[in-house]
N, C-alpha and C positions, 0 to 999 in steps of 0.2 A: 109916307104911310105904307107904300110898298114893303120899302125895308123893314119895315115892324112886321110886314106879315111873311115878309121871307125870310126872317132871322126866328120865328117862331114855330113856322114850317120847318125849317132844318130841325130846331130844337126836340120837336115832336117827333119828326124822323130817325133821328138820333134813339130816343126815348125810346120810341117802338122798335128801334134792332138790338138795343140792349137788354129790354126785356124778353125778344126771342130767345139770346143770346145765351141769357138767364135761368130761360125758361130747358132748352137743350141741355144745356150745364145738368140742371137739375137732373133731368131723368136719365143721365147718361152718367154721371158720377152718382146717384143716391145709393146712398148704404142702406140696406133693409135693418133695421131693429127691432126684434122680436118684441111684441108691449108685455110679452111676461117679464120681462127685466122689470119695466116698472113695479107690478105687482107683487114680485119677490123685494125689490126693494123697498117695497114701505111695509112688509113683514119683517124686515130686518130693523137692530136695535138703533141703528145710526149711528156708533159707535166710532168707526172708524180706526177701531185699532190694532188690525193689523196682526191680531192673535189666530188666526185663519190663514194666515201667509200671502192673502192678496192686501193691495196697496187700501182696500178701503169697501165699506158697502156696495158700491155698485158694481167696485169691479169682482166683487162674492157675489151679486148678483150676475152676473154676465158670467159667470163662470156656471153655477150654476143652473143656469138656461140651457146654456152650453152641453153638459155633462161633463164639466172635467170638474165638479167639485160635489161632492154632497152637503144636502142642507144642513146635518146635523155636525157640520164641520164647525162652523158656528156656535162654537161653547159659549160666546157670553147671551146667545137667543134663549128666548123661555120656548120650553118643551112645546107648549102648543103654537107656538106660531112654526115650529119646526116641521111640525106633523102639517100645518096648513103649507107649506111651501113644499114639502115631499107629495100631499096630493096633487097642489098647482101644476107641479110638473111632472106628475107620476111617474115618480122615483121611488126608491128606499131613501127612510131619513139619511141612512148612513150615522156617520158621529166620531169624534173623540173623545175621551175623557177628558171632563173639565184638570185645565192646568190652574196652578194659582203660583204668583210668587213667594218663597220660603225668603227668610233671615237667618242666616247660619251666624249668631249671637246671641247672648242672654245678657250680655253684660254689662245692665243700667248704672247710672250712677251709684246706686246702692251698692252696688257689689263688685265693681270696677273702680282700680285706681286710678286718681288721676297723679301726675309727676309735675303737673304745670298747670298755668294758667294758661287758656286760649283767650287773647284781646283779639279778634280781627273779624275779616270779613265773615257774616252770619254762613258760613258755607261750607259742608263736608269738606269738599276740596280741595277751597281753599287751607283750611285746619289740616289737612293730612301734605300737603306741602312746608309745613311748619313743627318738623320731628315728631309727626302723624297727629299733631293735637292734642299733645300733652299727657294723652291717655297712655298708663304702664304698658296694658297689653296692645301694642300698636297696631296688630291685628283685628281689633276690635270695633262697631260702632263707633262714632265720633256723636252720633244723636243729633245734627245742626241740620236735620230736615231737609236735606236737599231730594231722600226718596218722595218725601210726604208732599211737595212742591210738583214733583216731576210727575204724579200719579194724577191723569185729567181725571179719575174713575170713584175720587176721596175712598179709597181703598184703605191709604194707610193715613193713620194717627201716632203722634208719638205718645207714650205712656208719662204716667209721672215721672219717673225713673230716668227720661230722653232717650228711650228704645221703641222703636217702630214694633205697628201691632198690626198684621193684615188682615183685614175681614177678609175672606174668602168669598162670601157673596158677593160682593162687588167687585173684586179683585179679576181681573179681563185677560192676566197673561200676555198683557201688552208688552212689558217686558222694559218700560220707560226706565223703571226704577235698579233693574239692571244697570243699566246704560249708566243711569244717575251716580250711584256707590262707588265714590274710590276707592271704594275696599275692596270690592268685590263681595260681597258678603251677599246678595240676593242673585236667587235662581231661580228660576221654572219648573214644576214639578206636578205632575197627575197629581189627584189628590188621595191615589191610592196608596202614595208614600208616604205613608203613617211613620215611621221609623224616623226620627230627624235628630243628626248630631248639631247643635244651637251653638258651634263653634267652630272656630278656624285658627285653632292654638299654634302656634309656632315655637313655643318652648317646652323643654322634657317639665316632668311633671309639676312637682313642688315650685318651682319656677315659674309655671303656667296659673297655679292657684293663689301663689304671694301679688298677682297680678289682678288676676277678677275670682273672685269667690266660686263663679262657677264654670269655671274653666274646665276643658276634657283634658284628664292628667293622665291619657294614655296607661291607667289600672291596668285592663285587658280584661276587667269582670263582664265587661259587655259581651264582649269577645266570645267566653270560655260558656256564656249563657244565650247564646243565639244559635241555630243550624248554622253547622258548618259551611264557613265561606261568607255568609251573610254581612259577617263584621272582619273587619283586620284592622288593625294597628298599623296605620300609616306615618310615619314621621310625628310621631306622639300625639296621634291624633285618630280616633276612631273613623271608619269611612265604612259605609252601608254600602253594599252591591245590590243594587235596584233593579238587577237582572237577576232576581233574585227572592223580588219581593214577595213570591207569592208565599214565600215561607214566613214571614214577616210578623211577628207579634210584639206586647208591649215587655216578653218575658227581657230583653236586654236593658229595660230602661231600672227596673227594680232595684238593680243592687249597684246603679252607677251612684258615686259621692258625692259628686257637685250637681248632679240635677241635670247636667251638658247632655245626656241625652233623653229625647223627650217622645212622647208618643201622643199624634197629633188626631186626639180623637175628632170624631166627625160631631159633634154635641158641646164635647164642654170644652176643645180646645187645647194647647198644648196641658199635657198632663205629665208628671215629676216620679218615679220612680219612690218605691217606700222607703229606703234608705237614702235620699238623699237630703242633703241640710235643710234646715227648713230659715228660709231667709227673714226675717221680720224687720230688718234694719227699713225704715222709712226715709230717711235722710240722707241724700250724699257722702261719701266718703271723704275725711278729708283729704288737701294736697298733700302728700305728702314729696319733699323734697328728695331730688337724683342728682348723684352727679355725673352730668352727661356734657359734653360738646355746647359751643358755642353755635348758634346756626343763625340761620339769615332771618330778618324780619318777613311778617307775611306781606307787605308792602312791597320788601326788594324780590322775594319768592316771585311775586304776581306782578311785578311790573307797575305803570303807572295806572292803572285801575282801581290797585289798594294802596295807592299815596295818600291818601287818608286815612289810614288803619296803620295800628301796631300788633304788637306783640310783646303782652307783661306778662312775667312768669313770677314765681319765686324762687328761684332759684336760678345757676348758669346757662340756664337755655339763652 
């Protein structure tokens, strides 16, 4: 009986110097935490993405607290919880302009050729390791949703057509769908960059347009109709200088042919120039057959992940 009460005596003893122990730890390592972090943080959207440059909400909250960031850095926050977090901490809102991701493409199946069939895995990627997806203009969309997947924010839908369409309201400049495109075809843009070339041509002109209908065939009417500098003809390809925008109107889209440049009003959305084609085809184009190289299956391209997939074409792909 003894030993029970001197093996529960230590046990207590024990107990009590580890909670000293405990207790010193505490107040001798605590990190002070301001609780306006909290409060800034549950004004913010919980979003978590990263369109602000910190890893996430709290760490925009904590920065914020801080002073090393302004509240209205936070483009995807609504205006008034902005203005409640600028008084919280009696700051200036501060801010930037709302960014949104662009699609430098127009080229749905309607108006895009295709040279092949793509059988294989549901996946951009996948498809543009397979002599880009069958598609003529290889620079072009492949449409296999891997933006519309990648986007946590349902920012983007694809059209009838299989071409990505961004709401802008929703749209966070997170930047996922960047990352996503093996084409590279989506980028970050203020949304005061009205002016958008909807393509990324890699061939001179007529070449460019026997490919997708509305290809930029490097005219130069865009050019010769915008303030100087504004436009140049890059590698048969129009390119806007955005250091430059403030000159910026919809006079270069007017007189473009195929519609490739567009002016992205803030209301109805991208808008077509008067001179350009006016599209009504509804339906896919057909395949039309190339003769190009033999290339590898999208199975052997990807290795044993697409050992179950092929790739049919019509033709010697």
């Amino acid at each position: 009986m003894n030993e029970f009460f001197i093996a529960g005596g230590l046990m207590a003893g024990i107990g009590v110097i580890l909670a000293a122990i405990l207790a010193f730890a505490d107040k001798k390592f605590y990190v002070y935490e301001d609780p306006r972090i909290d409060e800034v943080e549950s004004l913010l959207p919980k979003a978590n993405c990263g369109a602000c440059g910190q890893t996430g909400c709290r760490s925009f909250a904590e920065a914020a607290v801080t002073g090393h960031i302004a509240p209205g850095k936070c483009t995807v926050n609504s205006p008034e919880n902005i203005v409640l977090i600028a008084e919280l901490l009696k700051v200036e809102a501060g801010g930037d302009e709302k960014r949104v991701a662009r699609l430098a493409c127009a080229g749905g199946r309607n108006v895009a050729r295709q040279r092949a069939d793509y059988d294989g895995l549901g996946s951009c990627r996948a498809a543009a390791l397979v002599s880009g997806g069958g598609k003529g203009c290889t620079w072009g969309c492949l449409g296999l949703a891997d933006c519309e997947r990648a986007c946590s924010f349902k920012a983007i839908d694809l059209n009838s057509h299989g071409l990505p369409v961004v709401t802008e309201s929703l749209c966070t400049a997170c930047g996922d769908c960047v990352t996503a495109c093996p084409k590279g075809l989506f980028s970050l843009h203020p949304v005061s960059h009205r002016l958008w070339v909807a393509c990324r041509n890699l061939l001179s002109g007529e070449a460019a347009e026997a490919e997708c209908e509305v290809a930029c065939t490097a005219c130069g009417r865009c050019e010769a109709d915008a303030p100087q500098g504004l436009i140049k003809i890059v590698n048969n390809l129009a390119v806007v200088d955005y250091a430059k925008n403030r000159l910026a109107t919809a006079a270069p889209t007017q007189r473009c042919p195929t519609g490739a440049i567009l002016w992205m009003d803030e209301k109805k959305g991208p808008v077509k120039g008067l001179d350009a084609k006016k599209i009504t085809r509804k339906t896919p184009l057909p395949v039309q057959e190339a003769s190009l190289p033999v290339v590898a299956s999208a199975a052997q391209s990807l290795g044993h992940g697409a050992s179950t997939h092929n790739t049919r074409t019509r033709n010697s792909w």
